[in-house]
C-alpha positions in Angstrom: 149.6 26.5 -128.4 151.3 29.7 -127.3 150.8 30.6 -123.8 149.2 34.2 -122.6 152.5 34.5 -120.3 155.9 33.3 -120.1 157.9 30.3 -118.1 160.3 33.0 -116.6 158.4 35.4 -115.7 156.2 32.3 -114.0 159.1 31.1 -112.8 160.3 34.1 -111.2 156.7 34.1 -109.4 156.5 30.6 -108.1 158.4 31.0 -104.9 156.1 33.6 -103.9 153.2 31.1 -105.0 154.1 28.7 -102.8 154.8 30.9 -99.6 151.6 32.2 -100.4 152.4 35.9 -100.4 152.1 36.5 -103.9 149.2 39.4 -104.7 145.8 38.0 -105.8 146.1 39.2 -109.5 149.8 37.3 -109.6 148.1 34.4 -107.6 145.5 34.4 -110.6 148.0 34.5 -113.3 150.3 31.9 -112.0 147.4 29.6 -111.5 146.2 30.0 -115.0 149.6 29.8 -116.3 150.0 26.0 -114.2 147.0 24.8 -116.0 148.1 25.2 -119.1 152.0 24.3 -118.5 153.4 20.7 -117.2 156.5 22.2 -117.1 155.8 24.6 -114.5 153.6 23.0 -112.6 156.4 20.1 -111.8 158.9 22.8 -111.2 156.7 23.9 -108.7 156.4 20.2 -107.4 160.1 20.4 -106.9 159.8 23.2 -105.0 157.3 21.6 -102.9 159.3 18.6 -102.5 161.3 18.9 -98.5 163.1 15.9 -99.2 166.3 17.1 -100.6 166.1 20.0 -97.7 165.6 16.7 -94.8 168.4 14.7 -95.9 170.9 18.0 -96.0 169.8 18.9 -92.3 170.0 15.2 -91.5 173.5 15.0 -93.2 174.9 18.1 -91.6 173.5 17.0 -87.7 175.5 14.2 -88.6 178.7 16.1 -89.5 178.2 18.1 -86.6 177.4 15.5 -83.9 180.6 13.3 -85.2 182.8 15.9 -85.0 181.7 16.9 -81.4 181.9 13.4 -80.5 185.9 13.8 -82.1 186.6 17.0 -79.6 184.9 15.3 -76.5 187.6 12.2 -77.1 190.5 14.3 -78.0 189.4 16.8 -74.9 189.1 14.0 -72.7 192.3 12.4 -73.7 194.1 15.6 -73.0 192.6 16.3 -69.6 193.7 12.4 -68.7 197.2 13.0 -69.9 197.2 16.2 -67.9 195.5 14.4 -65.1 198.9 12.4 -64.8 201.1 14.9 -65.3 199.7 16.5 -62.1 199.9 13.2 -60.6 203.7 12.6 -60.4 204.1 15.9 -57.7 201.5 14.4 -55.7 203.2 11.0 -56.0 206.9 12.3 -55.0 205.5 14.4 -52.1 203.9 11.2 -50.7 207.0 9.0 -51.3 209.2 11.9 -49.5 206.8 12.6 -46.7 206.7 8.8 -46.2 210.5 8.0 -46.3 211.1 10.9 -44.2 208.8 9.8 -41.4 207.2 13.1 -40.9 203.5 11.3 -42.0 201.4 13.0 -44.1 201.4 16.4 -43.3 202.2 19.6 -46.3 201.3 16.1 -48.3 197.5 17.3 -48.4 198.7 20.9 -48.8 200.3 20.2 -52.4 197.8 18.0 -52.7 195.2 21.0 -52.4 197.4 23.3 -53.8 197.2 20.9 -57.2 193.6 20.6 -57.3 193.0 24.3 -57.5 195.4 24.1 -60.8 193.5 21.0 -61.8 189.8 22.4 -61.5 190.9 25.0 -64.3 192.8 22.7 -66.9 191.1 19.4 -66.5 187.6 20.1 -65.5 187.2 22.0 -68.6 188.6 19.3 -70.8 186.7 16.7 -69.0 183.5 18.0 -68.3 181.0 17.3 -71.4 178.2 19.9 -70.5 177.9 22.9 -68.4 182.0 23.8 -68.7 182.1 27.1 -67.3 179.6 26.8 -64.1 181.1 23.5 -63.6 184.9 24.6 -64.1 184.0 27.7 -61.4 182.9 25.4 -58.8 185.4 23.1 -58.8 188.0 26.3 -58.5 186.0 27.8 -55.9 185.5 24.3 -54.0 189.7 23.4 -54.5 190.2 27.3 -53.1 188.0 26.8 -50.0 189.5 23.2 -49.6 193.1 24.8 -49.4 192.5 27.1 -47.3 190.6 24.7 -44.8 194.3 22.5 -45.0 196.7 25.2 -44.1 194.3 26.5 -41.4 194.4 23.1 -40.1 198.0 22.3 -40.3 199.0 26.3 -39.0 196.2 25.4 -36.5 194.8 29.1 -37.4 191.6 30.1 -35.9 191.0 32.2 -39.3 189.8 29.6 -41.7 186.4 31.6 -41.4 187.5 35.2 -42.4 189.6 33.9 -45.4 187.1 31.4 -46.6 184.1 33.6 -46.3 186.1 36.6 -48.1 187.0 34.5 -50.6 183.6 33.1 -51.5 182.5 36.8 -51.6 185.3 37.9 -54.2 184.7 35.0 -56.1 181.3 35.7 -56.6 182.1 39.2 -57.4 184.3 37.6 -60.2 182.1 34.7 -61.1 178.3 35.4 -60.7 177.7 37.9 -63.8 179.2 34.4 -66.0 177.3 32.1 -64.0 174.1 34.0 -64.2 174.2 33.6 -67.8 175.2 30.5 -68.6 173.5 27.0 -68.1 172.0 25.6 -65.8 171.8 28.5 -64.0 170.3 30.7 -66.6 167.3 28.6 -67.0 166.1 29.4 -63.7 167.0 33.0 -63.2 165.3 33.4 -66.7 164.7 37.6 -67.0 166.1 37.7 -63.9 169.6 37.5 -63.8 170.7 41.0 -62.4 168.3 40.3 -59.3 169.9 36.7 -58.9 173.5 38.8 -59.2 172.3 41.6 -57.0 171.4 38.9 -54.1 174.0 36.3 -54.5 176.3 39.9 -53.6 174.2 40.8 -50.9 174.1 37.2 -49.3 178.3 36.6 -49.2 179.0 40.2 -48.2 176.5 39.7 -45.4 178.3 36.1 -44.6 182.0 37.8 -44.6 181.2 40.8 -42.1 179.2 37.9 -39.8 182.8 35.6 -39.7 184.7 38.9 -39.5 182.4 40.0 -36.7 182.9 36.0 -35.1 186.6 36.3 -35.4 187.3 40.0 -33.9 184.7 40.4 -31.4 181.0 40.7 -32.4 180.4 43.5 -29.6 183.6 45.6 -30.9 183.2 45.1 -34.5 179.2 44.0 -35.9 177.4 47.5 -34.8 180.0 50.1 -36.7 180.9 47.8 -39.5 177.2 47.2 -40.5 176.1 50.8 -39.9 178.6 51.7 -42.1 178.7 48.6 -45.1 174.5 48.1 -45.0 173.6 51.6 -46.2 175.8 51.2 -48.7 174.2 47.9 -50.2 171.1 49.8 -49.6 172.2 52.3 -51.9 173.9 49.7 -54.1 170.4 48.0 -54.4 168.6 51.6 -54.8 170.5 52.3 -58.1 170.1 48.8 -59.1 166.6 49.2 -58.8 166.4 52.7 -60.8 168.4 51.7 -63.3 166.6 48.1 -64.2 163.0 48.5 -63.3 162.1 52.3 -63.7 161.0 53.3 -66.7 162.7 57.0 -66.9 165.3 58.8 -69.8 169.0 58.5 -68.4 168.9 61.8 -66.9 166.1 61.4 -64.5 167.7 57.9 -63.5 171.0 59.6 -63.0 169.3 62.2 -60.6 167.9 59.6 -58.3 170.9 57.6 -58.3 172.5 60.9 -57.2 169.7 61.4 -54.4 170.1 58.0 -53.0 173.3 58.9 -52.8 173.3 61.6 -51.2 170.5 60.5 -48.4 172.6 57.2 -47.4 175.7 59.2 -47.1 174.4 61.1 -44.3 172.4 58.6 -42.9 175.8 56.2 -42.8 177.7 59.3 -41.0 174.6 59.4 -38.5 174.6 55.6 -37.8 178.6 55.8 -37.3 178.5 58.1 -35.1 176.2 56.7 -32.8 177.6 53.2 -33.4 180.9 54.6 -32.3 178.9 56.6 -29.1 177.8 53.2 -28.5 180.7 51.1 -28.7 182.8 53.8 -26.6 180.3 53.8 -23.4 180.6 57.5 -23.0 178.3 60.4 -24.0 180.8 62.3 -26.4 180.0 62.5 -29.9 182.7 61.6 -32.9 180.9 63.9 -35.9 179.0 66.7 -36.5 175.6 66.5 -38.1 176.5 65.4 -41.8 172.7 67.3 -42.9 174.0 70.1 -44.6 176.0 67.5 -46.8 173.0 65.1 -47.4 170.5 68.3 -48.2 173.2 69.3 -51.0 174.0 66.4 -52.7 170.1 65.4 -51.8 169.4 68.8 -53.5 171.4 68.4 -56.8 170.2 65.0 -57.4 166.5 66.2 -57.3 167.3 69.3 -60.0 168.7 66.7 -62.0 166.1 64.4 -61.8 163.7 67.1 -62.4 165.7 68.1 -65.6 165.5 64.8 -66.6 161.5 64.6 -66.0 161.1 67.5 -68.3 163.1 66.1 -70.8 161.2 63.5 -71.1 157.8 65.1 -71.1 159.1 67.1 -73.7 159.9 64.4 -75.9 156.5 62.3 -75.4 154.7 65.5 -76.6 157.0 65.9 -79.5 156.5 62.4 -80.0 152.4 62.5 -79.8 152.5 65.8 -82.3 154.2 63.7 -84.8 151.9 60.8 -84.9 
């Protein structure tokens, strides 16, 4: 019996047919077409048939997961072989120290001093999850714990200042990587450049208060915050334009502008009477920094304004075409 259509063309239609995002009239055909042909109805069986598609994924996990098991061994094989490599200058520095009678003492600073090396060679190899937040803190853990040595064994009082300054570049460095990546990531979620933003705000904060411990909080904590916090207020102004305000580039360009402008004269104001302050006597150190903060103030508003219109401009455009 010849068929009112043929197997190709059929054929050709089946994947859609099974997807089910074939037109009604092809839907119609195809089905009258399967009634009438065993052939293409078990070709369309086959298509059905997930079984073949299982065992490939199953097959490649399998390929995958044995070959990540391979690295992991190799890796960790590597980072033990490293591990005693680093060893033998930790083992002759406590043989000479001993024999020499002089105790343990630049002992722990080598020691320390090998760790920091360590945390970036074999804690990447060794680690099995998490490599770069993990890898991170171990560098800025063996960092600190050097520094916490030598300011022990110089018997320096500014263990503090370096630590606390170090923690703060480090997280300069570090915190856009660890934002990102796991574990971290999954709590920050959306966001990340808030969890950045703080995490900057928290160890600059930490620095000037050791700074401030070590040099004299009454000499150094009123000029050096009236002159550092308005500009983390302005750092976290233009963070805050930028991410969360919905304006064209131009209008967010003028307000950055503005808040510039504003918290450069208010941090000349606060200096100068930080300085008044810190000096016990009525003289001044500055003259009014207004005219300054009204111009810069003033071009950051035009351009913001500009950058308003613009956008007004192109919403209505916008609106006329639809």
């Amino acid at each position: 019996m010849k068929m009112k259509y043929d197997c190709d063309l059929i054929s050709d239609l089946l994947p859609l047919y099974k997807d089910d995002i074939c037109s009604p009239s092809s839907k119609k055909i195809v089905e009258e077409h399967l009634s009438e042909c065993p052939s293409c109805k078990k070709l369309l069986a086959d298509m059905s048939d997930v079984t073949i598609d299982e065992e490939i994924v199953k097959e490649r996990n399998e390929v995958i997961n044995t070959q990540a098991k391979f690295f992991k061994r190799k890796s960790a094989l590597a980072g033990s072989i490293i591990g005693l490599i680093f060893s033998i200058p930790i083992l002759v520095c406590l043989i000479v120290n001993l024999a020499t009678g002089a105790g343990l003492t630049w002992f722990f600073i080598v020691l320390a001093g090998i760790l920091v090396a360590a945390s970036l060679i074999i804690v990447p190899l060794m680690v099995p999850e998490n490599k770069m937040f993990t890898t991170m803190a171990a560098f800025t853990g063996s960092v600190l714990l050097l520094l916490g040595i030598i300011a022990i064994y110089t018997r320096g009082n500014w263990f503090l200042v370096a630590a606390s300054s170090t923690l703060f570049g480090l997280t300069m460095l570090f915190a856009p990587f660890i934002a990102c990546r796991r574990p971290v990531n999954a709590y920050v979620k959306n966001n990340k450049g808030l969890a950045i933003m703080s995490a900057y705000t928290v160890t600059f904060v930490f620095m000037m208060l050791c700074i401030g411990l070590h040099v004299g909080i009454k000499a150094f904590i009123p000029m050096a915050f009236a002159i550092s916090m308005p500009l983390v207020a302005t750092c976290w102004a233009v963070f805050a334009i930028i991410r969360y305000l919905r304006f064209n580039a131009c209008a967010k360009t003028g307000l950055c502008i503005t808040s510039a402008g504003v918290m450069s004269g208010l941090i000349s104001q606060l200096a100068n009477t930080a300085a008044v302050a810190a000096s016990n006597t009525g003289v001044t150190y500055s003259t009014s920094s207004l005219p300054l903060m009204l111009s810069i103030g003033g071009v950051g508003i035009l351009i913001a304004g500009i950058g308003f219109l613009i956008g007004m401009f192109k919403g209505g455009k916008k609106n006329e075409n639809k």
